[in-house]
N, C-alpha and C positions, 0 to 999 in steps of 0.2 A: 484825367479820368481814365485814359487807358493805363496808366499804372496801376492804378487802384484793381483793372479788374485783373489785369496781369498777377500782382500781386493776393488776390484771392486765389486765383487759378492755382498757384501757386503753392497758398498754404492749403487747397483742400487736395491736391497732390500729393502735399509732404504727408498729410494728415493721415490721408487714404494711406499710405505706406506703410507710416507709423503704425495703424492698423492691420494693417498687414504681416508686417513685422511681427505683432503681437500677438498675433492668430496663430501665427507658425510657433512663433515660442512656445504656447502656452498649450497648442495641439501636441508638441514635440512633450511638453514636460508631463503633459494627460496621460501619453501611451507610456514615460517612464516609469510613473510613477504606476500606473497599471502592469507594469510589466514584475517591478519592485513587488509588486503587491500581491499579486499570480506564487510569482517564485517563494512567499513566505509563506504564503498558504501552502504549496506543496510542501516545503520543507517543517512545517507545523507538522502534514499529515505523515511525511517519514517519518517522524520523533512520535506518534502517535502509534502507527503502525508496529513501530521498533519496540515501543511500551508494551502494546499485546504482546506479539513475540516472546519478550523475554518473558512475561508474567506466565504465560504457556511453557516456556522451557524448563522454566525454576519447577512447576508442578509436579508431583510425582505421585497419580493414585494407582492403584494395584489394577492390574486386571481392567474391569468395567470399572470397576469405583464403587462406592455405595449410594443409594438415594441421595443421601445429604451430601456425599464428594458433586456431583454432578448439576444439584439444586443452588448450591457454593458458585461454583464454575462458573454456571448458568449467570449468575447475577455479577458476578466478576466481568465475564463479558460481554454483559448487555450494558454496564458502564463505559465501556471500551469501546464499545459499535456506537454508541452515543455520541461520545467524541470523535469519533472518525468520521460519521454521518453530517457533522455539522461541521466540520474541517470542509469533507470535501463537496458539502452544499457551497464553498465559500469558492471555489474553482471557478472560474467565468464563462459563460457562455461559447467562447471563439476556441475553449480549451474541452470544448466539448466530448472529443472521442477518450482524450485521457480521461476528463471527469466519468464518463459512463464504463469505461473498463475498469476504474477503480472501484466502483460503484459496485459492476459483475463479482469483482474478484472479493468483495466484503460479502456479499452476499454468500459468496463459499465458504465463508465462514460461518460454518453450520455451529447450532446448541448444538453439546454432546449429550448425546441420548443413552448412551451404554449399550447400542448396538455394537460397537465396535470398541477394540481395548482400546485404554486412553493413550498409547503408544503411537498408533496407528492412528487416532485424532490429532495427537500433538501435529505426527512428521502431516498428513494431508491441511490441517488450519496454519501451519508456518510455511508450505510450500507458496499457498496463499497468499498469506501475508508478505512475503519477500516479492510474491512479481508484483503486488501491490507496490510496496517500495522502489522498487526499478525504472514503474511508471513514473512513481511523482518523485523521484531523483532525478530524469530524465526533463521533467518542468520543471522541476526547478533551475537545473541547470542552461535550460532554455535549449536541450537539445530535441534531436527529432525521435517524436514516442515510439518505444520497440515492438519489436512484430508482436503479433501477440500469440499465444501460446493455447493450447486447449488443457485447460488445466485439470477435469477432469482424471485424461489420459495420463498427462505427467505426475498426479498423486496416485493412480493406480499402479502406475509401474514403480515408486517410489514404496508403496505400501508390500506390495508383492516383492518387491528387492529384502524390505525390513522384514516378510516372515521367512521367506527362502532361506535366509542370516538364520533366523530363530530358529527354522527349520537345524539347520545343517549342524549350530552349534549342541541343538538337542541330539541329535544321530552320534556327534563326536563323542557326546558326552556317554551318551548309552553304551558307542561303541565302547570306550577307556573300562567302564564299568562290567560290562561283559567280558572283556579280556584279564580286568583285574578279578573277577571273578571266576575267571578258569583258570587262572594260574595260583590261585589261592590253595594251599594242598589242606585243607579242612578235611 
């Protein structure tokens, strides 16, 4: 008789183990497979991101634009925030501080209203877009998320660099034209 209970004892030891065992594997292969599954979503949302981008570079309307350039835009990319919204709704809970700066930084991707030339839209919604990407490059890659930036600040001095240019190349240009015109013997 005492083998028999020896022999129980036994197998609900090995048993218990075995369970054991199988708890850790199958915990260990949870967090990969969550981890696998984190990192495609981010990289979904950089190919995402990367899509607006370019469809904003290629674009090119005059000035403000007209009603219809802007009404165009408008629904171009409210397709675009669509997909990105539901990419990065798919970012998990524990990835919370990327998921809500990425969230911020979509949000600055304002409609273009024709306040502002579409110049200065384009360079302020890509500057956007790119710390966007930095973010969920940085998940994906499974490194630690970068500082974060006031983005605001960095598309105003960004916009103010691109008219000071406009500025300056206007002036050269006036100047060339003022000096080809006094030396013109008319």
């Amino acid at each position: 008789m005492n083998d028999f209970w020896i022999a129980l004892i036994g197998a609900l030891v090995g048993g218990g183990f075995t369970l054991l065992g199988t708890w850790l594997q199958s915990r260990t292969g949870n967090k990969a497979a969550h981890l696998a599954q984190t990192r495609a979503t981010a990289q979904r949302g950089v190919e995402a991101a990367t899509t607006l981008a370019i469809t904003i570079q290629r674009q090119s309307f005059r000035g403000h634009g007209t009603f219809e350039d802007r009404e165009g835009w408008g629904r171009e990319l409210m397709a675009h925030e669509s997909n990105l919204t539901a990419l990065l709704g798919l970012i998990p809970d524990d990835q919370r501080e990327t998921r809500d700066r990425v969230f911020d930084l979509l949000a600055g991707v304002q409609h273009w209203d024709g306040q502002e030339v579409w110049e200065e839209y384009r360079i302020r919604t890509t500057l956007y877009l790119g710390e966007m990407a930095v973010w969920l490059v940085s998940l994906a890659r499974g490194s630690k998320p970068p500082e974060r930036e006031d983005m605001a600040r960095v598309a105003s001095e960004r916009v103010t660099r691109y008219r000071r240019a406009a500025l300056e190349a206007e002036l050269e240009l006036l100047t060339s034209l003022f000096r080809f015109a006094s030396t013109d013997p008319v």
